[in-house]
C-alpha positions in Angstrom: 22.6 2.8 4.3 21.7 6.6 4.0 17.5 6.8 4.7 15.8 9.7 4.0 13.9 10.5 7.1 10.6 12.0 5.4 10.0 8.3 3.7 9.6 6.6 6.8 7.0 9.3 8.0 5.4 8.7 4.5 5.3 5.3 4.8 4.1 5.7 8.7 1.4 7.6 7.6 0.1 5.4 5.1 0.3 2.3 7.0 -1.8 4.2 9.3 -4.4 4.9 6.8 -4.0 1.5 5.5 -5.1 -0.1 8.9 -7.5 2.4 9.5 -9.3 1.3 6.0 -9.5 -2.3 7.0 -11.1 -1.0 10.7 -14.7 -2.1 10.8 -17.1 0.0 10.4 -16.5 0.3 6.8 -18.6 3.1 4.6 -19.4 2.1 0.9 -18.9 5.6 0.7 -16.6 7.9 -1.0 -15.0 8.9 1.9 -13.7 5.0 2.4 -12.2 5.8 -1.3 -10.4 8.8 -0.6 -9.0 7.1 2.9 -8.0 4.5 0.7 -6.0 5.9 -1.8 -4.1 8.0 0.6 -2.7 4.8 1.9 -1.3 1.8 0.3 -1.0 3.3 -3.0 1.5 6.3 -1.2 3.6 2.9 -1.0 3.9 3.1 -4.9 5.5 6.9 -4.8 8.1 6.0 -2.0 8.7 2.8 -3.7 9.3 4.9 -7.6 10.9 7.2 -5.8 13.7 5.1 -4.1 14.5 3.3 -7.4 17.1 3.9 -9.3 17.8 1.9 -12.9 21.7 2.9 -12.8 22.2 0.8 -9.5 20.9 -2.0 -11.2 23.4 -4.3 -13.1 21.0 -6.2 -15.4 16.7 -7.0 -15.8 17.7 -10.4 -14.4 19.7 -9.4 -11.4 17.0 -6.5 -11.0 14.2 -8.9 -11.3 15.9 -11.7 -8.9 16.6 -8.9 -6.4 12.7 -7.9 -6.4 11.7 -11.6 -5.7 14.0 -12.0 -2.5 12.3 -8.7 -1.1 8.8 -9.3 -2.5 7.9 -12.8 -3.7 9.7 -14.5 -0.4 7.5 -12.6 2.1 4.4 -12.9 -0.3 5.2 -17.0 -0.2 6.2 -17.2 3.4 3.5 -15.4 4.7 1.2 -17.1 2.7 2.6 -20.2 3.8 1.7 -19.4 7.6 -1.6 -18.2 7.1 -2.8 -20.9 5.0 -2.2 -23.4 7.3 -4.2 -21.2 10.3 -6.6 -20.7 7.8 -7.0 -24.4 7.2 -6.6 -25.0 10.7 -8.8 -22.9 12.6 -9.4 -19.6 10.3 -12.4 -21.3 8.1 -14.2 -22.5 11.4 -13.9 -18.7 13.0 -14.9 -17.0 10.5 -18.1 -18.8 10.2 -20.4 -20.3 7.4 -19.5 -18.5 4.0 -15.6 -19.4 4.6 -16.3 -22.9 5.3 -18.2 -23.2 1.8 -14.6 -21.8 0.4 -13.4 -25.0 -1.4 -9.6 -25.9 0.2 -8.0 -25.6 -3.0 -9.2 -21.8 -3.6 -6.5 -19.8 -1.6 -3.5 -22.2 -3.6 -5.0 -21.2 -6.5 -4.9 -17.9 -5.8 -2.1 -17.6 -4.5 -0.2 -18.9 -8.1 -2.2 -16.2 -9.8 -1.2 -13.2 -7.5 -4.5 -12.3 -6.2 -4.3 -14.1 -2.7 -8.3 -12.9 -1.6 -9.2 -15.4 1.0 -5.8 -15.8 3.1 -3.6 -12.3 2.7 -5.9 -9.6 0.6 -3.8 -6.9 1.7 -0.6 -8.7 -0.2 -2.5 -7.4 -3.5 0.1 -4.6 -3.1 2.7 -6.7 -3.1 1.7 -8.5 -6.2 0.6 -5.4 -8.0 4.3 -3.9 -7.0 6.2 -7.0 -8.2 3.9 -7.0 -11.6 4.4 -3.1 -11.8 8.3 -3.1 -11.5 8.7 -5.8 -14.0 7.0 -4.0 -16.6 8.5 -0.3 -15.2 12.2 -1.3 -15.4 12.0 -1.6 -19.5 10.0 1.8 -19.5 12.8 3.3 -17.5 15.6 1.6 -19.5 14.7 2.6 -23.2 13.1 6.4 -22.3 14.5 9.0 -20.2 13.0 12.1 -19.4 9.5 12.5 -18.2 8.5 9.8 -21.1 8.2 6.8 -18.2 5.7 9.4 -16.7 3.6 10.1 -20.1 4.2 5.9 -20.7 2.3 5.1 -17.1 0.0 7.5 -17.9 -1.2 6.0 -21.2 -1.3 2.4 -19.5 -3.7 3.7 -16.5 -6.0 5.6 -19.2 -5.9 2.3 -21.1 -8.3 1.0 -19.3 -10.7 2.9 -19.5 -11.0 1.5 -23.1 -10.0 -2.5 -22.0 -12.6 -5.1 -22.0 -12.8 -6.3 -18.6 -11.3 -9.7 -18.7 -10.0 -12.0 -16.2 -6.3 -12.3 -17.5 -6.2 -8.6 -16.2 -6.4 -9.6 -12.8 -3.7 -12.4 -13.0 -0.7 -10.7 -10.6 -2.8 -7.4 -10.1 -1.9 -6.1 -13.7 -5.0 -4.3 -13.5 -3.8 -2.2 -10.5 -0.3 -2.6 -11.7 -1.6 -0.2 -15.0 -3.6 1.7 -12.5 -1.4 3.0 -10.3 2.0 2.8 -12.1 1.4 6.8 -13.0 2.1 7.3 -9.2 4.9 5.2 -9.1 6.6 6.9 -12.0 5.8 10.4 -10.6 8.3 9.2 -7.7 11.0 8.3 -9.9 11.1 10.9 -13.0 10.1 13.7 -10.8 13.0 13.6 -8.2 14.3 16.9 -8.5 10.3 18.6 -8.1 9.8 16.0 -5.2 12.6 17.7 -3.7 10.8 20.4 -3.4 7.5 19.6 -2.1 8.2 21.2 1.5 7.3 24.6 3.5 10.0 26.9 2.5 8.2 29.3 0.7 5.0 30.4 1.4 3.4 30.7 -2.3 4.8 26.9 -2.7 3.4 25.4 0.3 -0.1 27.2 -0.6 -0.2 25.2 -4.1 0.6 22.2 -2.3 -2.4 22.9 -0.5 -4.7 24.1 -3.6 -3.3 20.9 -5.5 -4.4 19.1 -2.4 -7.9 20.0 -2.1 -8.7 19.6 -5.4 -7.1 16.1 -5.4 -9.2 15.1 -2.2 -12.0 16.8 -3.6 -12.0 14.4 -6.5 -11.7 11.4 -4.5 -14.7 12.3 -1.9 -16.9 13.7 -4.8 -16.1 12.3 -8.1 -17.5 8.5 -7.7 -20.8 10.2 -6.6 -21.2 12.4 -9.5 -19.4 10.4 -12.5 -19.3 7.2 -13.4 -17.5 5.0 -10.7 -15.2 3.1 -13.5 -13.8 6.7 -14.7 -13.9 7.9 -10.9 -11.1 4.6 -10.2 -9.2 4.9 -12.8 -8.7 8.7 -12.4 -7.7 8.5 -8.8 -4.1 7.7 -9.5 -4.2 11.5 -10.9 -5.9 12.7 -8.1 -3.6 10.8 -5.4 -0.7 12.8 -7.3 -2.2 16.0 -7.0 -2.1 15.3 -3.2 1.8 13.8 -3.1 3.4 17.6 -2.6 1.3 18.5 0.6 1.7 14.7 2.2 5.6 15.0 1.7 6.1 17.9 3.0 4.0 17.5 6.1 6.3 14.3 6.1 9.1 16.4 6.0 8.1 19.2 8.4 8.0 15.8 10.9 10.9 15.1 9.7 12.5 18.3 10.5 11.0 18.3 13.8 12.4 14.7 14.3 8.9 14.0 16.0 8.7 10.2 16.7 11.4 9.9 14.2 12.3 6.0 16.0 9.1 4.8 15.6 8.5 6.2 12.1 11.7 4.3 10.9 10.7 1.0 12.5 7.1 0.6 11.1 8.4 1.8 8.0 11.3 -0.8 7.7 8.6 -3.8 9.4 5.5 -2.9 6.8 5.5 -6.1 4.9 5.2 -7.4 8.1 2.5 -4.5 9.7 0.4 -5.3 6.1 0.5 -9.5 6.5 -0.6 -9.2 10.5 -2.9 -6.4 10.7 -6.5 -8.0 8.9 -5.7 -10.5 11.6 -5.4 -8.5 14.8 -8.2 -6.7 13.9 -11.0 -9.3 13.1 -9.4 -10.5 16.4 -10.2 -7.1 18.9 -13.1 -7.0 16.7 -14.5 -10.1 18.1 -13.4 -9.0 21.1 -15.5 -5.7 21.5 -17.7 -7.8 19.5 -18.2 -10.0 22.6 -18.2 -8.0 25.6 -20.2 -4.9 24.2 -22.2 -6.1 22.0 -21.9 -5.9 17.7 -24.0 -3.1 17.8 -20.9 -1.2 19.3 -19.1 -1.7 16.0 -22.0 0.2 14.0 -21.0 4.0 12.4 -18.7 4.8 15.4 -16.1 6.3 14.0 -13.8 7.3 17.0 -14.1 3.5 17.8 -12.3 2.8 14.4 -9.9 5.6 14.9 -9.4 3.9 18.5 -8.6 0.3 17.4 -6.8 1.3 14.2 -4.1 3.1 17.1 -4.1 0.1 19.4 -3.6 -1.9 16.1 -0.6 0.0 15.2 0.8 -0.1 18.9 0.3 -3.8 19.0 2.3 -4.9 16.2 5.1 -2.6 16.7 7.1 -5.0 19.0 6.0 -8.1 16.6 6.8 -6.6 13.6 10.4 -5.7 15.2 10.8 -9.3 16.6 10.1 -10.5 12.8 12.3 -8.4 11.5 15.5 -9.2 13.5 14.8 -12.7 14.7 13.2 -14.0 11.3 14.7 -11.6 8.3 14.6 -14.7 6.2 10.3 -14.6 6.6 10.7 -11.1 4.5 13.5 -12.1 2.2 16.5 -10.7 4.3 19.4 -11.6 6.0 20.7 -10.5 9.3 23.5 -8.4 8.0 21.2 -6.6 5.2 18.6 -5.4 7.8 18.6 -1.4 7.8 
């Protein structure tokens, strides 16, 4: 199977910033938004990007296809960590995850939105939710309509009551986000081109860049934060040209190119483990330097985020080639 070596480094750098986001201390700042949205929703542009509705036979071959990768991990991992959870995770975590009735996490799970056991698996969900309602898009309108089409559903709610059936399978963030997705797939041939090789196109990368970042560091302290999160799609877009072709200078440099590739073929994995690992080293520096240690030190996130990444890599890679089936695959379809 032909990879395209930037992807991985885009999906490298993402997971980074993913696990970096979940790294005590966390900010209720704006800066914590702008990390975020440089990480898992970049999954949603690689993930546009790489599909391709003429490779798909029917919706129902398409849709079973997107089950075995997404809704088997999402079960199986679930699976596992609902039973630690039951086991030991409620008395570990302490008081206000005891109160949690037993039932809760099952319930949550059915309805896509599994908070209490795997939060991070809201991408998942939201991707599964987001591709279902995509592949008609892409089927009936060609063009840059799918583009205008994902647009219109993220600015929709801005005008939606907030109610809960929103929330069932992440359609909320489905809507939200689906404009980045769809950039990835109508806009191959400008994606293409985000990249160094001329110097007037790498400094709009840069302008579009700033003012992207800009808006995600400034805009939920000066407007209102429910126009601020539903704009940031947009923003995260404006950003895309200067992340892929940093991606693909490191590409071109073939700069840790090995370990780029692995994480990015192990992130279901790297996204189910990595909450875990680090409530765990948080204890952990928790109990031998004191909580207080934990408190605005920022190199100290920076610090475990990295040994988080380092630790999983030869997990993630025993996952994927001595239990494939845990993430939907079988031995002779790993790549």
């Amino acid at each position: 199977m032909n990879r395209k070596a930037w992807l991985d480094y885009l999906k490298f750098i993402a997971m980074f910033l993913v696990v970096v986001y979940h790294t005590p201390p966390r900010y209720d700042t704006a800066h914590e938004v702008a990390l975020f949205n440089m990480g898992a929703p970049v999954f949603f542009f690689a993930a546009g990007y790489l599909f391709n509705i003429a490779k798909q036979k029917d919706f129902f071959t398409f849709l079973r296809r997107r089950a075995s990768r997404i809704l088997i991990p999402y079960t199986t991992f679930f699976i596992i960590f609902y039973a630690l959870w039951l086991v030991v995770g409620r008395r570990m975590a302490g008081p206000e995850e005891q109160a949690i009735d037993t039932l809760t996490p099952l319930w949550q799970f059915f309805q896509g939105t599994p908070d209490v056991v795997l939060g991070p698996f809201w991408f998942l969900a939201a991707l599964f939710t987001m591709q279902v309602i995509y592949y008609p898009i892409k089927k009936y309108l060609s063009g840059y309509w799918p583009l205008v089409l994902a647009l219109l559903l993220n600015l929709s709610l801005l005008v939606l009551p907030d109610v809960p059936w929103l929330r069932y399978w992440n359609l909320d963030k489905a809507m939200l986000y689906m404009p980045i997705y769809a950039v990835g797939n109508c806009c191959g041939p400008l994606v293409e081109r985000f990249d160094f090789s001329a110097a007037s196109r790498s400094l709009l990368w840069v302008l579009l860049a700033v003012v992207g970042l800009g808006f995600l560091i400034f805009a939920p302290l000066t407007i209102d934060r429910g126009v601020a999160y539903v704009l940031a799609p947009e923003a995260v877009i404006l950003v895309l040209p200067l992340y892929s072709a940093i991606c693909k200078w490191l590409a071109d440099h073939d700069l840790m190119s090995r370990i780029a590739r692995n994480v990015a073929i192990t992130s279901i994995t790297y996204l189910a483990l990595q909450n875990y690992l680090i409530g765990i080293i948080k204890m952990l520096v928790a109990k031998f330097a004191g909580p207080a240690i934990l408190d605005d030190n920022i190199l100290l996130k920076v610090v475990i985020a990295l040994a988080v990444m380092a630790m999983l890599y030869p997990l993630a890679l025993m996952v994927e080639r001595y239990f494939p089936f845990l993430l939907g695959k079988s031995r002779k379809s790993r790549s």
